[in-house]
C-alpha atoms as an extended CHARMM CRD file, in Angstrom:
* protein
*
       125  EXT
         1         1  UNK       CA              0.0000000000        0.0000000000        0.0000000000  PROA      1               0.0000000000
         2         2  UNK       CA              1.5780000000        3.2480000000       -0.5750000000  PROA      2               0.0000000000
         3         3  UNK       CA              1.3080000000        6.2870000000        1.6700000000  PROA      3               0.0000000000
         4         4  UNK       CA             -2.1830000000        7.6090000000        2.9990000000  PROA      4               0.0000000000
         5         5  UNK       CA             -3.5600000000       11.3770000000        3.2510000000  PROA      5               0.0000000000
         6         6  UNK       CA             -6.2630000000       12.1090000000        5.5840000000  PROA      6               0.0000000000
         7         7  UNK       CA             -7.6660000000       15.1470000000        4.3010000000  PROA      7               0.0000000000
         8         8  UNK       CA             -9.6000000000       17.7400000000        6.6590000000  PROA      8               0.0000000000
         9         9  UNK       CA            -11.9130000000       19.8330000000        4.0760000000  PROA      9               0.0000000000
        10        10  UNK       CA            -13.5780000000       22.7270000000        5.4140000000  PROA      10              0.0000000000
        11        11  UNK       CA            -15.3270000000       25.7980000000        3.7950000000  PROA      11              0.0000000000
        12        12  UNK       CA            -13.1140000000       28.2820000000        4.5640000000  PROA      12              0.0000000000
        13        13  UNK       CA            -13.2180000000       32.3550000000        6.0740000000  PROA      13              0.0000000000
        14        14  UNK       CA            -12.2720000000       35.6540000000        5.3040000000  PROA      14              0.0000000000
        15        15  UNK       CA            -11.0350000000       35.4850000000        9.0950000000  PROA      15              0.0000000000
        16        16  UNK       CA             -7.8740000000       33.6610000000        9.7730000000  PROA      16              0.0000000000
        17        17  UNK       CA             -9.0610000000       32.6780000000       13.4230000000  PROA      17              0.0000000000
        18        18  UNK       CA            -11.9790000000       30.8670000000       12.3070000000  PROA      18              0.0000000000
        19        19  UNK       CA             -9.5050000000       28.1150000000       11.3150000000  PROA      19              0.0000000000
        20        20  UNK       CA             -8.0390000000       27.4560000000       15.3070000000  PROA      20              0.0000000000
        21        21  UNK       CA            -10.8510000000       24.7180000000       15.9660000000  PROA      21              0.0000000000
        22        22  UNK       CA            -10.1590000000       23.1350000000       12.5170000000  PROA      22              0.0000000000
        23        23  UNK       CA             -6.0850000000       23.2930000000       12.8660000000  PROA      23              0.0000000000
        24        24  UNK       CA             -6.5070000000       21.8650000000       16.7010000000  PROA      24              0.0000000000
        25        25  UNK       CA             -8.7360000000       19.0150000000       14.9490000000  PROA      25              0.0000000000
        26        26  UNK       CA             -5.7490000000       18.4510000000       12.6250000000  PROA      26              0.0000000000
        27        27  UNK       CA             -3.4560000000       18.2060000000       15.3550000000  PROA      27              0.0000000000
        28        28  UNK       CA             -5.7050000000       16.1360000000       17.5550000000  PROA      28              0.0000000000
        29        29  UNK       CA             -5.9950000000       13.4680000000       14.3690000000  PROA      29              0.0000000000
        30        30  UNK       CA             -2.2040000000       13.6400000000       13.4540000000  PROA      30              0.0000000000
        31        31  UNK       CA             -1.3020000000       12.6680000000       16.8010000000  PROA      31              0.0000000000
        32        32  UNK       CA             -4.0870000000        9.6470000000       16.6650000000  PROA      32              0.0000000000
        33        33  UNK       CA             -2.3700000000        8.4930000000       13.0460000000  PROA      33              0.0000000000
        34        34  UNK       CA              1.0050000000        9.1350000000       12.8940000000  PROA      34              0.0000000000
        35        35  UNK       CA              2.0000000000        7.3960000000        9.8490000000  PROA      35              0.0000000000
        36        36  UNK       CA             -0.7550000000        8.9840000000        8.0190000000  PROA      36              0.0000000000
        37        37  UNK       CA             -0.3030000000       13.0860000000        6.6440000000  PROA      37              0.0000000000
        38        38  UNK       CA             -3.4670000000       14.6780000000        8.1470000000  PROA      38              0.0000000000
        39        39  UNK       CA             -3.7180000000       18.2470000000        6.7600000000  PROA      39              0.0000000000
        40        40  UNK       CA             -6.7520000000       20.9430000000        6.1620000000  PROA      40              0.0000000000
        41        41  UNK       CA             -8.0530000000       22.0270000000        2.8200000000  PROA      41              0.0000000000
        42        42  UNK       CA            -10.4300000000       24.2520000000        2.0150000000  PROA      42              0.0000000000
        43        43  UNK       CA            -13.3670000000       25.2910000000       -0.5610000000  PROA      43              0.0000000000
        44        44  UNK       CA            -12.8690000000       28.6540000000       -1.1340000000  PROA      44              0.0000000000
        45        45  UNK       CA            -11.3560000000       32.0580000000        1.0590000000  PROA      45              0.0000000000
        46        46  UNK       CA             -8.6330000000       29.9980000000        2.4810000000  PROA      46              0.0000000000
        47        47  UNK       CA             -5.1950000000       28.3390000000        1.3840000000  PROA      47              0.0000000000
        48        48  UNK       CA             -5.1020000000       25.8710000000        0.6790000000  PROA      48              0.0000000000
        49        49  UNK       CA             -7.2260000000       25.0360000000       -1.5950000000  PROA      49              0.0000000000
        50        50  UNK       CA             -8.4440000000       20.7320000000       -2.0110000000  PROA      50              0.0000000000
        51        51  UNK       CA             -7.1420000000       20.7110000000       -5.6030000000  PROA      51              0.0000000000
        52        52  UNK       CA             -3.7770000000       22.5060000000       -4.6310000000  PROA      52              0.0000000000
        53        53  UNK       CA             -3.3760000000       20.3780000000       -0.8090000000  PROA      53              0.0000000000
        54        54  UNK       CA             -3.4580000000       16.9500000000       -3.1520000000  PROA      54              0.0000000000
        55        55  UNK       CA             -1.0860000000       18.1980000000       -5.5930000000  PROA      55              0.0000000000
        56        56  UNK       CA              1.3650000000       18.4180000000       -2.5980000000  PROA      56              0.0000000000
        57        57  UNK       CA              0.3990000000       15.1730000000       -1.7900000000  PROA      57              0.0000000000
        58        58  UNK       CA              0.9410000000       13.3930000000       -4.7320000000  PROA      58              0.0000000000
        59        59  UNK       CA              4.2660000000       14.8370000000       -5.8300000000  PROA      59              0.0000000000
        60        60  UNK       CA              5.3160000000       13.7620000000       -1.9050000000  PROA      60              0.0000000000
        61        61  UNK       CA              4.5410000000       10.3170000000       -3.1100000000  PROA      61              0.0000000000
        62        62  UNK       CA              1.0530000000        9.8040000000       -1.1920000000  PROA      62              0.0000000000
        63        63  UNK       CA             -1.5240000000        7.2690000000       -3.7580000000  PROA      63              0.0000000000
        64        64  UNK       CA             -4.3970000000        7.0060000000       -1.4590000000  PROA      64              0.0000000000
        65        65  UNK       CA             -6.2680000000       10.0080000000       -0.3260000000  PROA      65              0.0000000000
        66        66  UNK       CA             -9.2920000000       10.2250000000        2.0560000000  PROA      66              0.0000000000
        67        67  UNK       CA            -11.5830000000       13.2540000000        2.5470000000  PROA      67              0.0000000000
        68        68  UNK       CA            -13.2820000000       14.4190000000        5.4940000000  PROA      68              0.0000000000
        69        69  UNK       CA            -15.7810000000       17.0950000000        5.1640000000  PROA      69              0.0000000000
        70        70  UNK       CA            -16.1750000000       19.2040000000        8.1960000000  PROA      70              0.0000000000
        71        71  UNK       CA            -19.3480000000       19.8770000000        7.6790000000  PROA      71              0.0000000000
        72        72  UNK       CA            -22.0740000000       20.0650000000       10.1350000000  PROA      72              0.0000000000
        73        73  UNK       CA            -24.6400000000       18.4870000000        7.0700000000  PROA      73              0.0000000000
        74        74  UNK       CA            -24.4560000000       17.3800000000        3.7150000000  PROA      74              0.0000000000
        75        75  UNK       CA            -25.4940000000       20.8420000000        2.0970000000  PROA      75              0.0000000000
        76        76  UNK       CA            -24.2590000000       21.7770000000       -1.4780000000  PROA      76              0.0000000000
        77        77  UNK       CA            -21.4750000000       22.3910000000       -0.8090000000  PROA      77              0.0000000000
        78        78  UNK       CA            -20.4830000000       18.6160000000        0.1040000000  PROA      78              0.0000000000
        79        79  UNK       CA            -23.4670000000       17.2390000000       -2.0700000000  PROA      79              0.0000000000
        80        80  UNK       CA            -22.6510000000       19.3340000000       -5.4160000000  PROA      80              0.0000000000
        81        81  UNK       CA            -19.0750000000       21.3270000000       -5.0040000000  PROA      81              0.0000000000
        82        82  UNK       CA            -17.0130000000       18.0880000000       -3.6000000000  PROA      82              0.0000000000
        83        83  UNK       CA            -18.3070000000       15.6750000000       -6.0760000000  PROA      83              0.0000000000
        84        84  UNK       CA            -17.1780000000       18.0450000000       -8.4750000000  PROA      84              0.0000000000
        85        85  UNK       CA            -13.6760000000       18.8450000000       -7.1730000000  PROA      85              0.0000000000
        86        86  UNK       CA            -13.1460000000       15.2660000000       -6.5070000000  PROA      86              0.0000000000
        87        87  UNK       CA            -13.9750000000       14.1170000000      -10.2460000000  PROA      87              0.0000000000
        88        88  UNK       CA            -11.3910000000       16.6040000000      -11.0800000000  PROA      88              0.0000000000
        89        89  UNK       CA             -8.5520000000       15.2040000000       -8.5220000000  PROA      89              0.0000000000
        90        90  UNK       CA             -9.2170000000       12.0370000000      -10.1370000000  PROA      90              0.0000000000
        91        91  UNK       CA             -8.9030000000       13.0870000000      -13.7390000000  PROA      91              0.0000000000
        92        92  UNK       CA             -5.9880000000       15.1400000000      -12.7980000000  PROA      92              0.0000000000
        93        93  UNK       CA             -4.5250000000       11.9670000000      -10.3700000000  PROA      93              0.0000000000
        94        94  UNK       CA             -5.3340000000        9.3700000000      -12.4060000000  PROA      94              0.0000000000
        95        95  UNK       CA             -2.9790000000        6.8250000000      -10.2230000000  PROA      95              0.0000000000
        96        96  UNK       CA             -4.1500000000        8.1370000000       -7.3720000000  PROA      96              0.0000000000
        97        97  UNK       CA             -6.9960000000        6.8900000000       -5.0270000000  PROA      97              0.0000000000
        98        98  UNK       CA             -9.2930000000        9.6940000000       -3.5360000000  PROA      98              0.0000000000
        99        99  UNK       CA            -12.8770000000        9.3800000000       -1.4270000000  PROA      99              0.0000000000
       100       100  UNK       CA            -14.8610000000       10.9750000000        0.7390000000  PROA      100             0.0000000000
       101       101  UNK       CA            -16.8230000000       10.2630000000        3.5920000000  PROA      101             0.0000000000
       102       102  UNK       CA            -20.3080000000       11.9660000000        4.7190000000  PROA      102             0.0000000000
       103       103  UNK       CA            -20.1730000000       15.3810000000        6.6440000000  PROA      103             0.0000000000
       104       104  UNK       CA            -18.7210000000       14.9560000000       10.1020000000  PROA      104             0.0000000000
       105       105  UNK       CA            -22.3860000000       16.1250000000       11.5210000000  PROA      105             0.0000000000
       106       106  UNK       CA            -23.9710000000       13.1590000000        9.6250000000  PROA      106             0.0000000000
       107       107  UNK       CA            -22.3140000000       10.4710000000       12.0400000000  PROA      107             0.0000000000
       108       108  UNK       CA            -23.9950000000        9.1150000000       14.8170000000  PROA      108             0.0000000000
       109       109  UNK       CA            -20.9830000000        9.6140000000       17.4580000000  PROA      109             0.0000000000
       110       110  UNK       CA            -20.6830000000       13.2530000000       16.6780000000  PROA      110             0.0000000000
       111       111  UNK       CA            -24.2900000000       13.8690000000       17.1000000000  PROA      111             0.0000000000
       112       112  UNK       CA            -23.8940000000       12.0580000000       20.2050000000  PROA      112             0.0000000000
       113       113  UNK       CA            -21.2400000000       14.4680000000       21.6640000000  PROA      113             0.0000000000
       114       114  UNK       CA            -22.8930000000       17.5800000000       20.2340000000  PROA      114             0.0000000000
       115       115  UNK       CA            -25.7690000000       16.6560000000       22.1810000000  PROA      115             0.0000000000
       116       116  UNK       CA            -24.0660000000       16.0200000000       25.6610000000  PROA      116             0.0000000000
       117       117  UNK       CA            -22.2610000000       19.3060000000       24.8070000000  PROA      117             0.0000000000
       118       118  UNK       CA            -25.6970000000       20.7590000000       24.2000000000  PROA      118             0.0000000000
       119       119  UNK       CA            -26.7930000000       19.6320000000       27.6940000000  PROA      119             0.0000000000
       120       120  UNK       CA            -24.1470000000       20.4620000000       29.7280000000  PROA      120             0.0000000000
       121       121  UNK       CA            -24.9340000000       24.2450000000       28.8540000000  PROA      121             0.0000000000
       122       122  UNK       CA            -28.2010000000       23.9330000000       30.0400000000  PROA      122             0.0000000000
       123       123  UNK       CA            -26.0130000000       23.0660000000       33.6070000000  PROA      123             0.0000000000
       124       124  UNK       CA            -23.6480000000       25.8760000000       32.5350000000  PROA      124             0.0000000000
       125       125  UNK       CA            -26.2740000000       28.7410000000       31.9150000000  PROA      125             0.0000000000
């Protein structure tokens, strides 16, 4: 197997700050997967860009890419603009293997947290 990208993907601000929680959920992954390169990527306002972060990877020898959207649902932008951007990583990649999974909100365990989070600020208030 050749080497594996894990592949943050968020949408991306004008702000620079509004990337800290994403960044500290790269770090907080990279130290859970060592031997995989974990890095963000975003849709638009922000470097870098999806189609620029895999370049990087590819030409650093990675071959099998996975995408995480960190999105709370799967709204267009992870229904129409990813499907999109990931036909053209393949066409541009054609040796390399890229996917995505659904929107982080979308899984059962993260709902799960959200919601204790949720009710722990009822305690908090």
């Amino acid at each position: 197997m050749g080497k594996r990208a894990l592949i943050l993907f968020a949408h991306g601000a004008r702000a620079a700050s509004w990337a800290a929680p994403f960044e500290r959920l790269r770090d907080l992954v990279r130290a859970q997967q060592p031997d995989v390169d974990v890095s963000l990527a975003f849709l638009e306002l922000m470097s870098p860009r999806l189609p620029e972060r895999v370049a990087e990877l590819v030409a650093g020898g990675v071959s099998d890419v996975t995408v995480v959207p960190v999105f709370l649902g799967q709204g267009g932008h992870v229904l129409r603009d990813l499907p999109v951007l990931l036909d053209g990583l393949r066409a541009a990649h054609p040796g390399l293997t890229v996917r995505a999974v659904d929107a982080v909100g979308e899984d059962p365990d993260v709902l799960r947290a959200m919601t204790e989070y949720c009710v722990k600020a009822l305690g908090a208030a």
